[in-house]
Structures are given as C-alpha cells and as structure tokens.
C-alpha positions as CSV (number, residue, x, y, z in Angstrom):
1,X,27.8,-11.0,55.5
2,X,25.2,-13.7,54.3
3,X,25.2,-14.7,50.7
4,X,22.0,-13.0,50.2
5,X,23.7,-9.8,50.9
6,X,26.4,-10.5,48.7
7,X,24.2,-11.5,45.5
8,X,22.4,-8.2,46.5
9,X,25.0,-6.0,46.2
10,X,26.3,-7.6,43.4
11,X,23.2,-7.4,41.4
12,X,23.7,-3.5,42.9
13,X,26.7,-3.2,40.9
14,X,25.0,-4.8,38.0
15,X,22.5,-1.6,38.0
16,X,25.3,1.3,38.4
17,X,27.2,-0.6,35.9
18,X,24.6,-0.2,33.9
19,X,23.4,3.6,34.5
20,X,27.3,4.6,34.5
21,X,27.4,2.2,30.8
22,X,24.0,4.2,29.6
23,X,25.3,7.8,31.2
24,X,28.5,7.4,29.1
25,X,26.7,6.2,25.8
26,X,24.1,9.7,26.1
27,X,27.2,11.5,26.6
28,X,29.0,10.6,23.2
29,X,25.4,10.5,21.7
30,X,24.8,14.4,22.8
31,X,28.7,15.2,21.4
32,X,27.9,13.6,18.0
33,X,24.6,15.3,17.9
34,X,26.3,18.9,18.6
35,X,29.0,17.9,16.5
36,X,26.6,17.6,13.6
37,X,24.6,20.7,14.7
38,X,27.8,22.4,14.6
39,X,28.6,21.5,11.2
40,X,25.1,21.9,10.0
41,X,24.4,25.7,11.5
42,X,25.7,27.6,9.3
43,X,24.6,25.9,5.7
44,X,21.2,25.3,7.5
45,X,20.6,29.1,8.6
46,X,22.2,29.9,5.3
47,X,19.7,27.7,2.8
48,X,16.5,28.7,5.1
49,X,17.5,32.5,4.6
50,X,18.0,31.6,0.8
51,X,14.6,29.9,0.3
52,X,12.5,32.5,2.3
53,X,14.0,35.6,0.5
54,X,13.8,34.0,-2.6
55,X,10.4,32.5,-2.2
56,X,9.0,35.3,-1.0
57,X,10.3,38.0,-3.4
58,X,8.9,35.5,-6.1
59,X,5.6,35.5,-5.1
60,X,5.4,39.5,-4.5
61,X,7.2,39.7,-7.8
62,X,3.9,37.7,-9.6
63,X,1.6,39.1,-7.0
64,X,0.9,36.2,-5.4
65,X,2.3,37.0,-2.0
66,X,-0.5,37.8,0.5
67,X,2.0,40.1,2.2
68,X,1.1,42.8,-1.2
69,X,-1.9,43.9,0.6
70,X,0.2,44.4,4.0
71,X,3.1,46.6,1.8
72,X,0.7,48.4,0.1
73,X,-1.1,49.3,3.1
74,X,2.5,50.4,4.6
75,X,3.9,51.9,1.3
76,X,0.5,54.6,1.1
77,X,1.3,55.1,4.9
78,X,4.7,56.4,4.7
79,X,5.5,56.8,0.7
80,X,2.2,57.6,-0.7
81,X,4.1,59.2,-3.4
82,X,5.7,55.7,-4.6
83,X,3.4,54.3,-6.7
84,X,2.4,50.3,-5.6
85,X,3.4,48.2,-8.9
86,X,6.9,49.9,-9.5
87,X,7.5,49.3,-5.3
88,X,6.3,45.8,-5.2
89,X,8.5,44.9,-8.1
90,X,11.7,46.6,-6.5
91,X,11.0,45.2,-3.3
92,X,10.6,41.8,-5.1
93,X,14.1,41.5,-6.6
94,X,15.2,43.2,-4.1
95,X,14.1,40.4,-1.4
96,X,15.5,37.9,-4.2
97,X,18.5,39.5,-4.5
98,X,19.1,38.8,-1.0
99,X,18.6,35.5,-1.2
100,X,20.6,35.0,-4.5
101,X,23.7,36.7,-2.2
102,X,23.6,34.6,0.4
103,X,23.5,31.4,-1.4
104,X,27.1,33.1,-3.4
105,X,29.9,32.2,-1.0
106,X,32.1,35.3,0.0
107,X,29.0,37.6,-0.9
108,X,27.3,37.1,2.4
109,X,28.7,40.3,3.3
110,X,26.4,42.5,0.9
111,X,23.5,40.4,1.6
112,X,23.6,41.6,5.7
113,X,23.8,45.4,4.1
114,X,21.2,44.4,2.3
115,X,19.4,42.5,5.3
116,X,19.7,46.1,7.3
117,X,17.3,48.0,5.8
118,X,14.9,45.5,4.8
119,X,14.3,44.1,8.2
120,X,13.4,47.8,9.2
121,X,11.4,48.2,6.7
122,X,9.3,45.3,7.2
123,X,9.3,45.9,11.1
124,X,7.4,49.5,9.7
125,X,3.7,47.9,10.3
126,X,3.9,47.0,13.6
127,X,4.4,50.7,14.7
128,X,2.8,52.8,11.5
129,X,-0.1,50.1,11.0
130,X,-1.2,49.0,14.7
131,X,-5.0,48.4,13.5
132,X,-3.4,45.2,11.0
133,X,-0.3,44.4,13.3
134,X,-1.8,44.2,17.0
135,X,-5.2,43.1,18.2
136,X,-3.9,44.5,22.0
137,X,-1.0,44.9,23.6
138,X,1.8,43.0,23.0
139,X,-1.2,40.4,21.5
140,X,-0.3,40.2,17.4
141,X,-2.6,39.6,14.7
142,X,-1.4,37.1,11.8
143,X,-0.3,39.2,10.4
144,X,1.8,41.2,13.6
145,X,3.3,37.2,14.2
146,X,4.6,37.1,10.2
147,X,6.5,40.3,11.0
148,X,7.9,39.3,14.2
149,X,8.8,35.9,13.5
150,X,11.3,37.7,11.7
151,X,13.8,38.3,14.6
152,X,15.1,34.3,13.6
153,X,16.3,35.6,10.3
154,X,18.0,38.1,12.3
155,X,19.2,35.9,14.9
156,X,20.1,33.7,11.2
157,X,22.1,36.6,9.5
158,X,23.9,36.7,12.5
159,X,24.6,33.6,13.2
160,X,26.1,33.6,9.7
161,X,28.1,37.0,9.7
162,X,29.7,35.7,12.6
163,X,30.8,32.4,10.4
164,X,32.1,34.6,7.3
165,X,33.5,37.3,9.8
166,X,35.7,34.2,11.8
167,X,36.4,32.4,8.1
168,X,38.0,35.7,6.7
169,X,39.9,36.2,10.4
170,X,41.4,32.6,10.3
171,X,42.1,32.8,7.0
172,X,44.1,36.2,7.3
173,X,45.6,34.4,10.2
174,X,47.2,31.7,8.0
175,X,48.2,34.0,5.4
176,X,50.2,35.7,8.1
C-alpha cells in the first residue's frame, strides 16, 4: 500500500470521525431539546389555554369580540328565545372562568367539565350556520377556520388532563 493510500484513508477516518463526532453532538442536542419540550408542555398548553379563554371572554364581555356577530347569529338559530346581551355576558365569564380555572392548580379538573360543553357549543356554526362557516365542501370561511382551529385546544385540554390525571395517580401512589 503506497503512502498516498495511506494518507487517503487516513484523511477518510478524519471525515467519519467527524460525521460520527457531529451525529453524536445532534443526538444529545435533540434529547435536551425534548427534554425541555417535555418540561415546557404542560405549562405552555396550560398558559395558551389561559390567555385565549381569558382574552376572548374579555372582549365578548365589552363587545369587542368580532366572534358577537357569529354567536348571535348562532344563539337566534337555536335559542331565539335567549335574549343576545344577557347570553353574551354569560358566555363571557363563562369563557373567563375557564381560563381563570386552568391557571388554579388542582382546578384543571372543572375547567375540562367546563371545556365539554363549550367546545360543542362553539362547533354549533359549522353545522347550524353553513352559509357563514363553509364557502364548499370541506373549504371554511374565516370564520369556519376560527371554529376549527379549535381542535388544538382540544388536543391542549388533553394534553393537560392527562398531566393532572398522572400527577393525582403518582401521588396516590406515594401515599400508598
């Protein structure tokens, strides 16, 4: 084997060195990086269900919301009977009250209850109000999107029951 070889293959061993050096270091970089995603889940899903019920309860609650038009439209649909200011300011503190709960450790669990319903209830437009919520099929208006989109805070409130639910089974582990 000439020397040309040689200095070949150990410039070679130069590069897997290398690639096996840079393989290992995006290995412990992705493991911190899950690690921290793991530790950030739950207060992250927790604070963006916080600020979107409180937010948005706030602004129905001084009529600022541009979802009031959307309710109102639903609420004459299917409760015509209810009038619009009293339901707007229920569904207000309602939505805050939400939002207040889940930021109260240990009350998570009345904040899902209260998740329940509401979820339903703002799912009503897309199949009572097609003419605001779909421009065709399975195509949504603004308005059919801002509905939708809500499947993250389910997929949130989940994520999070399954925290409190695991919390309250290790700790009644411990306790014996």
């Amino acid at each position: 084997m000439g020397f040309a070889r040689i200095g070949a293959l150990a410039h070679a061993g130069q590069h897997v060195a290398a690639v096996r050096q840079f393989l290992t270091d995006a290995a412990e970089l992705d493991e911190l990086i899950a690690d921290s995603c793991r530790k950030l889940r739950d207060p992250l899903a927790r604070t963006a269900i916080v600020v979107v019920y409180v937010w948005f309860g706030a602004l129905k609650f001084f009529d600022a919301s541009p979802a009031n038009p959307l309710v109102r439209s639903l609420l004459n649909r299917t409760l015509p009977f209810v009038g619009f200011e009293q339901f707007i300011v229920f569904l207000a503190i309602y939505e805050i009250a939400i939002g207040v709960l889940f930021a109260i450790p240990h009350f998570e669990r009345y904040a899902l209850l209260l998740i329940i319903p509401h979820l339903a209830m703002t799912t009503g437009p897309l199949f009572f109000l097609p003419e605001i919520a779909w421009r065709s099929f399975l195509v949504p208006t603004l308005e059919g999107q801002y509905i939708i989109k809500n499947v993250l805070i389910v997929a949130a409130a989940a994520g999070v029951a399954a925290q409190v639910h695991a919390r309250r089974a290790a700790s009644e582990r411990a306790r014996g």
